[in-house]
C-alpha positions in Angstrom: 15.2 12.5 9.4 16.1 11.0 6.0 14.1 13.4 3.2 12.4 11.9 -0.3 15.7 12.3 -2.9 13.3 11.8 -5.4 15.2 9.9 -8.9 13.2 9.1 -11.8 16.0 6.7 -12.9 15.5 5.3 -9.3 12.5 4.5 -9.8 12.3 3.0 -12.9 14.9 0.7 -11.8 12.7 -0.4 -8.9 10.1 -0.7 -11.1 11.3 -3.1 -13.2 13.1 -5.3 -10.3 10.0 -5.0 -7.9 7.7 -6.5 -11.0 10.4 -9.1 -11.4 10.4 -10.2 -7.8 6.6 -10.6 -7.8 7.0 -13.0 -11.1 9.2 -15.2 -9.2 8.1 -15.4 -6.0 4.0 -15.3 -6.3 1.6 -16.6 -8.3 -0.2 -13.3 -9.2 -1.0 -10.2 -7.6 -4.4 -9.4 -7.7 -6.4 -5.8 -7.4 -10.1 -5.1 -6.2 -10.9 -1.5 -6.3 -14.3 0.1 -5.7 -15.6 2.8 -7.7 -14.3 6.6 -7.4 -10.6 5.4 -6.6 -9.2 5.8 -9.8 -11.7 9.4 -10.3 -10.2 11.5 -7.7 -9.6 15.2 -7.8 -6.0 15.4 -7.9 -5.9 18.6 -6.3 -7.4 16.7 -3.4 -4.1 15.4 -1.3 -5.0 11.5 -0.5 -3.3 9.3 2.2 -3.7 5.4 1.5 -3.7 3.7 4.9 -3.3 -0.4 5.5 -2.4 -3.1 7.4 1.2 -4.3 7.9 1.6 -7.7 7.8 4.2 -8.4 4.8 7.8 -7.7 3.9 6.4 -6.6 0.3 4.2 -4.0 1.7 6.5 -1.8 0.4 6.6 -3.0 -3.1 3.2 -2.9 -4.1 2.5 0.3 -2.9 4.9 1.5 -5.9 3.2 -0.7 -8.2 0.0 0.2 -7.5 0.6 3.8 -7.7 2.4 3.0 -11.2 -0.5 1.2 -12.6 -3.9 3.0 -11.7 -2.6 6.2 -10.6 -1.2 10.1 -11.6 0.2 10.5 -8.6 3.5 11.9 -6.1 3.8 8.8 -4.3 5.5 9.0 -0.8 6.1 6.9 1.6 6.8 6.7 5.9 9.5 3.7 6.8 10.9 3.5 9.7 14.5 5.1 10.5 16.1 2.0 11.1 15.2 0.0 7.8 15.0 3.4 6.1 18.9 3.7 7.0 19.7 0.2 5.7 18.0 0.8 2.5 18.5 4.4 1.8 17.4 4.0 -2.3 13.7 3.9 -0.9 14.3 7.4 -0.6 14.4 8.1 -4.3 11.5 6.6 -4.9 9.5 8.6 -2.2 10.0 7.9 1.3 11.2 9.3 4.4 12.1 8.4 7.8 9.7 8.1 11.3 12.2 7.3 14.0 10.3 6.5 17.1 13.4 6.0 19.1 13.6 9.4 19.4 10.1 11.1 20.1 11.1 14.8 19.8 11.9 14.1 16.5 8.0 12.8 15.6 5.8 16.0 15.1 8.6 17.5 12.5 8.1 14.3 10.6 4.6 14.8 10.3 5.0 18.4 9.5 6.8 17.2 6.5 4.6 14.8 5.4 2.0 17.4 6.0 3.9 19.7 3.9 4.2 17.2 1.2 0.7 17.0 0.6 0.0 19.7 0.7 2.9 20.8 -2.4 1.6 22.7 -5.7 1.9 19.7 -8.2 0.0 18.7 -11.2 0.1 15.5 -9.8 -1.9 14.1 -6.7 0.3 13.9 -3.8 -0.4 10.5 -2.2 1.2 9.1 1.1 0.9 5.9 1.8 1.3 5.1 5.6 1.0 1.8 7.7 -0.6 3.3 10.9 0.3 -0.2 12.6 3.9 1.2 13.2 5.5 -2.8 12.3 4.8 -5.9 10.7 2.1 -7.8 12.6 -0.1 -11.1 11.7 -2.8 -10.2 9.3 -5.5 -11.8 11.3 -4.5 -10.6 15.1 -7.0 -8.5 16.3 -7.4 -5.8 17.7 -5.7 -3.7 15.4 -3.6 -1.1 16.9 -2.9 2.1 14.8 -0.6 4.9 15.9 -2.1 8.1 15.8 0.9 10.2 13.5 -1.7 8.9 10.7 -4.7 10.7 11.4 -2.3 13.9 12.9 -0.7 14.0 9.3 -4.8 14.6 8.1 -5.4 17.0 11.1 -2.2 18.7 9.7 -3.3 18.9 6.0 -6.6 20.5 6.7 -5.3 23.2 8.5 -3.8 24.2 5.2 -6.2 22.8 2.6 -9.7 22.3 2.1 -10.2 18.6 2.1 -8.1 15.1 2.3 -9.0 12.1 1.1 -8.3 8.6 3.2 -8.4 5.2 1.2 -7.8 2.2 2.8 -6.1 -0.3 1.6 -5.4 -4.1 2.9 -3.2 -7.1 1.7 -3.3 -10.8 2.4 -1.0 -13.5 1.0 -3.0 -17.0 0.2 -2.1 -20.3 -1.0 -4.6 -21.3 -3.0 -4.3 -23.8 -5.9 -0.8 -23.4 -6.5 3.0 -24.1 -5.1 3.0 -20.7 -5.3 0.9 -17.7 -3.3 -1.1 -15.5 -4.3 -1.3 -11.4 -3.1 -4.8 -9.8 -3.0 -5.0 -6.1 -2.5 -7.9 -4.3 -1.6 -8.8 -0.5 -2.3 -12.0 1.2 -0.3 -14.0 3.8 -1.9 -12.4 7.6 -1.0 -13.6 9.0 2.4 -13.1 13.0 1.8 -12.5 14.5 5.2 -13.2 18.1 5.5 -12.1 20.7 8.2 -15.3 20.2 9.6 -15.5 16.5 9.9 -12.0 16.5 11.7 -13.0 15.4 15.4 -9.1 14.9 16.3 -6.7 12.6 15.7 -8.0 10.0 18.2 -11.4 9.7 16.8 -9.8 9.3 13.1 -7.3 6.8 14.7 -10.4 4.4 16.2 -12.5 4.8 12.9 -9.7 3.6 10.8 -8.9 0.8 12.9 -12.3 -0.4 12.6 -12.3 0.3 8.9 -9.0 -2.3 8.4 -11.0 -4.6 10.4 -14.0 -5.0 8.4 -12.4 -4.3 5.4 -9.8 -7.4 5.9 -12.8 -9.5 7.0 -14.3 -8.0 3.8 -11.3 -9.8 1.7 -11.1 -12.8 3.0 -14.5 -13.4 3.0 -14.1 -12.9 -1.1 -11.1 -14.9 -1.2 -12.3 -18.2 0.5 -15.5 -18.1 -0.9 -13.7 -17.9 -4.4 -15.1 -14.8 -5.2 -12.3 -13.4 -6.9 -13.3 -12.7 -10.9 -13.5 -9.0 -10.2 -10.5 -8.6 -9.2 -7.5 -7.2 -11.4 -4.7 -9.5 -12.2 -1.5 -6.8 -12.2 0.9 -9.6 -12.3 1.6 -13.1 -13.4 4.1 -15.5 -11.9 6.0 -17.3 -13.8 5.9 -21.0 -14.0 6.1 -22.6 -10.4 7.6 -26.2 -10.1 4.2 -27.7 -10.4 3.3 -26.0 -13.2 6.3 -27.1 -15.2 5.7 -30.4 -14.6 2.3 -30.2 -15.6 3.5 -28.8 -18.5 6.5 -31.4 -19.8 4.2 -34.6 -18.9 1.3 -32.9 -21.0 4.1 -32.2 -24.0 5.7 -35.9 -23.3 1.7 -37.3 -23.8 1.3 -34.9 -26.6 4.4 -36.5 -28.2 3.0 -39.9 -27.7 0.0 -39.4 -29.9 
């Protein structure tokens, strides 16, 4: 398993490029949030689950984290990509190599163990229960279970967990450029007592994404978007700057 090497420097690097990537290649990326996200006990370990449908699921995670939250963010990736890309790992993840199943339940002891850390900051984990990148409207979603056995793990140790979820879409909308829209729930604590196993956690929070992607897209077509957060502005897009030039060139004229 490749372990968090955590590097500030790292991950003010990625910081900066990650926020630079988003400029070029969207529109904007826009937040909602419901209330009592931002206000949790940050003693309270928290695991942000969502769907996997983009390559930049990974980016915005980080920026997310950097812009509403005092949080130790970490984060699951696979072995494989994990092993190509091995400066993830100073900025908070870790590898899940499902190749090799013996290997699975002391991964999730150490995320466990991760949460449950003595820190003065939250210790977040942000986990993508699908297990790979799959179309953001297929349905049924699937979720693997090491998601709600990282929870079952935590509150054996600690007296309460919270689970947000959290769910993306990419939309082309008025522009040559998309846009992202990110979604935050309201916290669900979980207690020792509310813990019914990891299967009956792994159904709820399927059903959860479901409605709560249905929930965003709803917003988004019916252009219900003003509450939202911008985070991030593109830069100009093609269209844009040619808007802009024959608007000068006219301006000129007068």
């Amino acid at each position: 398993m490749l372990k968090v090497r955590r590097s500030r420097l790292y991950t003010l690097w990625f910081s900066w490029y990650s926020r630079r990537q988003f400029r070029r290649y969207f529109n904007s990326v826009q937040v909602f949030m419901e209330p009592g996200v931002q206000e949790m006990d940050i003693r309270t370990p928290v695991i942000f689950y969502a769907n996997h449908a983009y390559w930049w699921d990974g980016f915005w995670s980080q920026l997310c984290t950097e812009e509403f939250f005092r949080q130790n963010l970490y984060i699951i990736i696979e072995y494989q990509q994990l092993e190509k890309h091995r400066f993830f790992t100073r900025i908070g993840a870790f590898s899940l190599d499902r190749s090799r199943p013996r290997t699975i339940p002391g991964t999730l002891d150490y995320a466990a163990a991760l949460l449950c850390a003595e820190s003065r900051r939250q210790n977040a984990l942000w986990i993508f229960p699908q297990g790979k990148i799959e179309p953001v409207d297929r349905k049924p979603l699937v979720f693997m279970k090491g998601t709600a056995r990282v929870a079952g793990r935590v509150l054996e140790k600690t007296s309460g967990i919270y689970l947000v979820s959290v769910v993306s879409r990419i939309e082309y909308l008025n522009e040559q450029k998309p846009d992202l829209f990110l979604s935050f729930k309201k916290p669900q604590l979980i207690v020792p007592a509310d813990y019914q196993g990891a299967e009956a956690l792994t159904s709820s929070m399927q059903d959860t994404t479901e409605e709560h992607l249905d929930e965003l897209h709803r917003k988004i077509i019916g252009g219900m978007t003003a509450g939202a957060r911008v985070l991030v502005r593109g830069t100009l897009s093609v269209n844009r700057r040619v808007e802009e030039i024959r608007r000068l060139l006219r301006f000129g004229k007068e």
